[in-house]
C-alpha positions in Angstrom: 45.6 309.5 187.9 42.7 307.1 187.0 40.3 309.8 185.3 37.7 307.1 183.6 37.4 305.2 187.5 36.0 308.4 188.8 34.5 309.5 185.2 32.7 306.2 185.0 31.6 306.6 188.9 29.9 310.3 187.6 28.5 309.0 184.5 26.9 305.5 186.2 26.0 307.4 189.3 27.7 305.3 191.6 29.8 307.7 192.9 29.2 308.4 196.4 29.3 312.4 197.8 29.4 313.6 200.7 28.2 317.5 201.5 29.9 319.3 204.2 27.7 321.8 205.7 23.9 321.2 205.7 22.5 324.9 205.6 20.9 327.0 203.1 23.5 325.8 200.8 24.7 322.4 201.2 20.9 320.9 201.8 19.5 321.6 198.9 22.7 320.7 197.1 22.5 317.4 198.3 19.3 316.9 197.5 20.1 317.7 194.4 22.7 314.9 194.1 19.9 312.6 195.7 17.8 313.3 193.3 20.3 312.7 190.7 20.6 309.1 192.1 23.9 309.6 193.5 24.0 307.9 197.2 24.7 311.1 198.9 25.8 311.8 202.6 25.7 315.4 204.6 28.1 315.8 207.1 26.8 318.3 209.7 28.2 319.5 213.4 24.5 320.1 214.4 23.1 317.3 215.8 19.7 318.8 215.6 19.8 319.0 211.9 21.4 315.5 211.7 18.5 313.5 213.3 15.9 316.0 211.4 17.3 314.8 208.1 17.5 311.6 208.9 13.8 311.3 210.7 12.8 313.2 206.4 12.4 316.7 208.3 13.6 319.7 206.7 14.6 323.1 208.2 15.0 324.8 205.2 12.3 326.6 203.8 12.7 325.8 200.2 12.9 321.9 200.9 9.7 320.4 202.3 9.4 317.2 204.0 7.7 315.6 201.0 10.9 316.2 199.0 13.1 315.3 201.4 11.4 311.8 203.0 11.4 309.9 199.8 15.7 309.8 199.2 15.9 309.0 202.9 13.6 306.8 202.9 15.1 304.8 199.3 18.8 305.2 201.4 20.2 307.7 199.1 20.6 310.6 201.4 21.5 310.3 205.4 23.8 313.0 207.8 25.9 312.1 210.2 28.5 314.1 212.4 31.0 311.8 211.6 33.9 313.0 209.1 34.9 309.1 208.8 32.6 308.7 206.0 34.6 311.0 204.2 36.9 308.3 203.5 34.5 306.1 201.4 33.4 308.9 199.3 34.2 310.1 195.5 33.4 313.3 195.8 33.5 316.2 198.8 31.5 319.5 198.7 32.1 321.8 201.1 29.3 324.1 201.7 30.3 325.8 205.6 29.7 329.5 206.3 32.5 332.2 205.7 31.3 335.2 207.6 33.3 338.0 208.7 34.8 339.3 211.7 33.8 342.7 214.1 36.5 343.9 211.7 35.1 343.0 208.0 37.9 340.4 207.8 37.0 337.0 206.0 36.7 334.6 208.6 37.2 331.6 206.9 37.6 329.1 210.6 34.7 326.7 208.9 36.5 326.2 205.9 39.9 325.2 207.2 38.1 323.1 209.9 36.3 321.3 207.4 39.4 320.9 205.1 40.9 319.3 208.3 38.3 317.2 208.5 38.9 316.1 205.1 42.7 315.7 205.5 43.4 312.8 207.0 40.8 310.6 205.2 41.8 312.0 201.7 42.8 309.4 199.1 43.4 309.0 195.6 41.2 310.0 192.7 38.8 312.0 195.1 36.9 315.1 194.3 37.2 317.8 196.5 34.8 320.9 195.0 34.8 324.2 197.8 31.2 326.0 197.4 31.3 328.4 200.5 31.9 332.0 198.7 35.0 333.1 199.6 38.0 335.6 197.9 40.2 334.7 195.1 43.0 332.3 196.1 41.4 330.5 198.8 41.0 327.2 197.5 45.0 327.2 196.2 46.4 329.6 199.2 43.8 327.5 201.9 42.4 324.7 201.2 44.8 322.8 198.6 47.9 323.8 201.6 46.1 321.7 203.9 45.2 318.8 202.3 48.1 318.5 200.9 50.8 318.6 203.9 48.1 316.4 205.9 48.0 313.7 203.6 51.1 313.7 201.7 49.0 313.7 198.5 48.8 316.5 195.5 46.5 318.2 194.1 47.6 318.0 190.8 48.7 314.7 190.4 46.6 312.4 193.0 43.4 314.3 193.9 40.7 316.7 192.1 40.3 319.9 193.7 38.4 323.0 192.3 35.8 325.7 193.0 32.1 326.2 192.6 30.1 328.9 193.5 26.9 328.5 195.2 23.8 330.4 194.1 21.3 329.5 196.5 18.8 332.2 196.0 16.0 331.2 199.4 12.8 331.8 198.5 13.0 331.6 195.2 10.7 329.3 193.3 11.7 329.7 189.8 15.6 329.2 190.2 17.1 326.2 192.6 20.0 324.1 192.6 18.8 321.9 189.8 18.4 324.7 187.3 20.5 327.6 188.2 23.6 327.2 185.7 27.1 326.5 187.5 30.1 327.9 187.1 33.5 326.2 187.9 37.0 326.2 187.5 39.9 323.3 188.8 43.5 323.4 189.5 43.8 321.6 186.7 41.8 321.3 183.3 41.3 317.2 184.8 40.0 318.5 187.6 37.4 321.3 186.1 36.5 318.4 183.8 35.6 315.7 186.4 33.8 318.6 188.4 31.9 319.8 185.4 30.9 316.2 184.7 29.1 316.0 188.3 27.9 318.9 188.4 26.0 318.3 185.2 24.2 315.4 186.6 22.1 317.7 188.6 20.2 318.9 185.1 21.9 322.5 185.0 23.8 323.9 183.0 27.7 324.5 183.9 29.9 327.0 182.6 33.8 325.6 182.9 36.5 328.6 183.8 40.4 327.8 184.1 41.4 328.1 187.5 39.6 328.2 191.0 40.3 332.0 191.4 38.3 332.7 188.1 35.3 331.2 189.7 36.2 332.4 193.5 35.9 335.8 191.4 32.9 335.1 189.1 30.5 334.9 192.9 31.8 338.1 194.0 31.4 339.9 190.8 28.1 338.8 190.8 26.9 339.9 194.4 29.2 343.1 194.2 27.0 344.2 191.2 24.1 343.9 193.2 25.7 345.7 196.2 26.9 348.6 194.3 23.9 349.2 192.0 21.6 349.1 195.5 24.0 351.6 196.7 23.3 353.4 193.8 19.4 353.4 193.8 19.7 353.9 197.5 21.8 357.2 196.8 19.3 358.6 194.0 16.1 357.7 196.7 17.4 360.1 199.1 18.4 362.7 197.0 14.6 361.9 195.2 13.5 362.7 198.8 15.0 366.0 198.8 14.1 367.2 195.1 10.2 366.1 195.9 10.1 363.7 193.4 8.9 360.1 193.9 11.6 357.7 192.9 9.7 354.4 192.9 8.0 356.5 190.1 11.1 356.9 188.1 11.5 353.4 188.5 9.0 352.0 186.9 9.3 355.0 184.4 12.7 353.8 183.2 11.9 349.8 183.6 9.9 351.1 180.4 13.0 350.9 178.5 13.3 347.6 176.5 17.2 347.6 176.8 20.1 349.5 178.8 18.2 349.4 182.5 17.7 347.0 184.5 16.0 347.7 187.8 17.1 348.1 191.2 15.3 348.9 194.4 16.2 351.5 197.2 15.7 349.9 200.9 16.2 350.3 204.5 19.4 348.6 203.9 21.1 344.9 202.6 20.3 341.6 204.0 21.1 337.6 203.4 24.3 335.2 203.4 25.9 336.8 200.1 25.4 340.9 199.5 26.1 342.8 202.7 29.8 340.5 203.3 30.9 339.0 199.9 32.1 342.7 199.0 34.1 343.1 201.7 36.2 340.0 201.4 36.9 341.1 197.9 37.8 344.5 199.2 40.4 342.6 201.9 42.2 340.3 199.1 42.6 343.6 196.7 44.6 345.5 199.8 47.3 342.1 199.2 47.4 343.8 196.0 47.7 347.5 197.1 44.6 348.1 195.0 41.8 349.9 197.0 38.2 349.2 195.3 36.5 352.5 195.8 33.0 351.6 194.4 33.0 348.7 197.0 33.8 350.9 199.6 31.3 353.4 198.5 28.5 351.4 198.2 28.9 349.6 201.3 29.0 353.2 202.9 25.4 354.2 201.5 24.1 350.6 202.2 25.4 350.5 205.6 23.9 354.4 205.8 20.4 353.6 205.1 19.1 352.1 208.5 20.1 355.5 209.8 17.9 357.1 207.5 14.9 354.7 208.1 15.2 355.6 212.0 15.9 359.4 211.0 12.3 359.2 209.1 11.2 357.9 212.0 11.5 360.5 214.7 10.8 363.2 211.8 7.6 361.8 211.3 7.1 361.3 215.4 8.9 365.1 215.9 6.2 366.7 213.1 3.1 364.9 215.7 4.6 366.4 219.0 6.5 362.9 219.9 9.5 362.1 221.2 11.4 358.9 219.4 12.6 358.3 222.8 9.7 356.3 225.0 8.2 355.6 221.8 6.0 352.4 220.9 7.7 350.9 217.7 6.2 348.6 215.6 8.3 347.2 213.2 7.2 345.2 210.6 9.2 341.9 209.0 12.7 341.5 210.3 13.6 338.6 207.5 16.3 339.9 204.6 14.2 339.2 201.8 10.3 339.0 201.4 8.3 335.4 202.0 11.4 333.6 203.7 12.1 333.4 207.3 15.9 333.7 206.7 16.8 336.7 209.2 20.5 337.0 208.3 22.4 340.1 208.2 19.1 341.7 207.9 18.8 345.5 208.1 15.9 345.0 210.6 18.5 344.7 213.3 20.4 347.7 212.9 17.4 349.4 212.5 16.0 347.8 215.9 19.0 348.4 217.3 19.6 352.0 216.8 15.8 352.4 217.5 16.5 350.8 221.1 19.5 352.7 221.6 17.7 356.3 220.8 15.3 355.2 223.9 12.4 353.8 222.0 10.4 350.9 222.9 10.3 348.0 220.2 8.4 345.4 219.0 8.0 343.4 215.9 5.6 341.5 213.4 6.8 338.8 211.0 4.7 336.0 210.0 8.2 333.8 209.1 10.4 334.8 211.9 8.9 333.3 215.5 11.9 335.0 217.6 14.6 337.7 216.8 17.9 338.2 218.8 19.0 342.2 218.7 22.0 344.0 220.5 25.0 342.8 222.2 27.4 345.5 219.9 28.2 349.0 220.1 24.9 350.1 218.6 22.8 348.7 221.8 24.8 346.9 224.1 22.1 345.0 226.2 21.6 341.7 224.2 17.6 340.7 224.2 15.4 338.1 222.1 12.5 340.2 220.9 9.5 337.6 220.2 7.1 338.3 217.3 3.9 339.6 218.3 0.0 339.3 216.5 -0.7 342.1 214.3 -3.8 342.3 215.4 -5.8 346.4 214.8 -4.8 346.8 218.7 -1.4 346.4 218.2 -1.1 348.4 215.3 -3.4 351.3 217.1 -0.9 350.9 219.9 1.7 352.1 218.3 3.2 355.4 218.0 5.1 354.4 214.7 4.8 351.6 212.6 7.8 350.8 210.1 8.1 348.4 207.5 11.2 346.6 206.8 10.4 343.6 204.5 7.5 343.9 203.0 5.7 340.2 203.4 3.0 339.7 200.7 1.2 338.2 203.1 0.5 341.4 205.5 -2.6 343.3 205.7 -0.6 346.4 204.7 -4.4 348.5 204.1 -5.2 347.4 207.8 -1.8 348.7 208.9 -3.1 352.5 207.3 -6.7 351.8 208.4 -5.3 351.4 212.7 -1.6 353.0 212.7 -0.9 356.8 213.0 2.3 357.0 211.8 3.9 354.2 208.9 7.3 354.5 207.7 7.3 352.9 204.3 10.9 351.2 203.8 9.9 349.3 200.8 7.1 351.0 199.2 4.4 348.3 200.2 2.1 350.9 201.2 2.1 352.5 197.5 -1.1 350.6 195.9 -3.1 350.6 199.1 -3.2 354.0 199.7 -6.2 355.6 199.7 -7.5 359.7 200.7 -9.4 357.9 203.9 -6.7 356.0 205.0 -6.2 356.7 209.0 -2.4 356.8 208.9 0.4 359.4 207.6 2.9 357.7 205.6 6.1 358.3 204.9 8.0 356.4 202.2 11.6 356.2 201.7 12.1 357.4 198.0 9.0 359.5 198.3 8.1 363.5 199.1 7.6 363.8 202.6 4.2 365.1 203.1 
């Protein structure tokens, strides 16, 4: 292989990349490259998307128009739904979706469709880098399969081809995908070298690993901590409820510690594109193995548990004022996964609406990020609705026989919520340093003594 043609490309930035996937993920990432001066392409099924990017109008939250506009405008970054231009480019990222099935199987249909799409118009010296988190092996037991026996070249003698995790954290201002350091690993040591070497360009640091699997490991490591140490905090809130002691207390108690803890939250359950199905796919590969990964298992169990709880809290609070849960008007409050984003993925609001519905109750929900919000069509409410957000004006909050909090917005008025409501279940403790004697409502908070 050629390695200073392509090297040269990288280190001139004159290679052209193309980005498979334009979402939360392959956007900003090429923007990025944009930005780096490489002339970057997105290749996008979405037509919508396609002509936004192209007119300078982002979608994403964490891009605004005023970043975008100025590398369409100087030609170095256009979409297309075309996978044609693949075959004048130096570099391919794939950046699709791998969600899961009704099953908790990895569903990884984007990925071979965009590897097919890549196939055909494969050639020598190019780049191939998978992003889209995925299990160990995927990229040599997928991807390389594919490319290979479509084109007739290989992987470790006529093309690059290696992994990268993605860690797209929306909403977050401080880390992006010029900063956050990259980790990634090639089939070859070539091909974590020439991937390295372009990922570099974006201003972040990269950390090199020796194969694809290391780094197909490394993301779910990472999110896997996260899901089993929520688990964790989540277990310890509920048994905090039962012992009367306040747990977001202990929390900040033991952030006191200057080393050995770091902090956790409890919640009405797991959200976003990573936390609540990265586990599981790990959890599927290890079966291949016939190793079962208990702490995955368990913490997905008491994660999975806890919109239960916020609806039990519910109709105990509802119960203890002579009120049915059934017939009851629910206002729920933020449906996003996270706080200050309007990313709604996998977010416990909708198993909490959902089992709310089902139990008779009748729903409706503020978020400020979040115009509509589709609900049901699964086995815990089978009538599939769009619920539209609604003002959260002092009449709609006096309305309502219960008021819970999801996702605790920063931008909420949560003393006027205490001032109007009767009844507040606290999912997130945003109710903590408003709360006053006078306050109008009864509050319940998940973590906390119930009064």
């Amino acid at each position: 292989m050629d390695n200073p043609s392509l090297s040269e490309k990288i280190t001139h930035r004159t290679a052209k990349v193309a980005v498979i996937g334009l979402g939360y993920v392959g956007l900003p990432l090429a923007l990025a490259l944009a930005k780096g001066k490489f002339p970057t392409v997105g290749v996008e099924i979405n037509e919508e998307r396609v002509e936004a990017i192209n007119a300078g109008r982002s979608y994403i939250e964490d891009i605004t128009d005023d970043e975008l506009r100025p590398h369409v405008e100087a030609g170095r970054l256009r979409a297309t739904t075309d996978y044609d231009v693949l075959s004048t480019c130096d570099a391919i990222f794939i950046c699709v979706p791998t969600p899961y099935t009704v099953q908790r199987s990895p569903d990884l249909g984007y990925i071979i469709q965009a590897t097919e799409g890549i196939a055909p118009r494969l050639h020598p010296n190019q780049l191939i880098v998978l992003q889209s988190t995925t299990y160990p092996g995927t990229t040599t037991e997928v991807v390389q399969p594919i490319l290979e026996e479509q084109s007739g070249l290989r992987a470790d003698t006529d093309f690059y081809l290696a992994f990268s995790p993605e860690r797209i954290d929306p909403g977050n201002a401080q880390w992006s995908a010029y900063n956050t350091p990259k980790v990634v690993g090639g089939l070859t040591e070539d091909a974590t070298t020439i991937a390295a070497a372009l990922l570099r360009q974006m201003g972040a640091p990269v950390h090199e690993v020796h194969s694809p699997a290391a780094a197909e490991m490394t993301k779910l490591l990472e999110n896997t901590f996260r899901a089993v140490n929520i688990a964790l905090v989540n277990e310890l809130a509920l048994l905090s409820e039962r012992m009367d002691i306040d747990f977001w207390e202990v929390i900040e108690a033991a952030k006191s510690k200057p080393f050995g803890f770091m902090p956790f939250t409890p919640g009405p359950g797991v959200g976003g594109h990573c936390i609540p199905i990265d586990p599981y796919y790990l959890l599927w590969k290890a079966r291949e193995y016939d190793f079962y990964t208990r702490f995955i298992e368990l913490a997905a169990e008491t994660n999975e548990a806890m919109p239960y709880h916020v609806v039990e809290l519910a109709a105990r609070g509802l119960s203890a004022q002579q009120k049915p849960l059934q017939g009851a008007r629910t206002l729920v409050l933020g449906v996003a996964f996270k706080p200050d984003i309007g990313d709604a993925r996998n977010s416990p609001a909708r198993r909490v609406i959902e089992l709310l519905l089902d139990r008779g109750a009748d729903v409706r929900y503020h978020d400020p990020f979040v115009p509509t919000y589709p609900v049901g069509g699964n086995v815990f409410h089978t009538e599939s609705l769009t619920l539209q957000n609604v003002d959260l004006t002092p009449e709609e909050i006096a309305a309502a026989d219960v008021v819970v909090i999801v996702t605790g917005h920063h931008d909420v008025d949560y003393g006027a919520v205490l001032d109007h409501a009767d009844l507040v279940i606290d999912s997130c403790n945003v109710t903590g340093e408003c709360a006053r004697p006078e306050a109008h409502a009864t509050v319940l908070r998940l973590g906390a003594p119930q009064v």
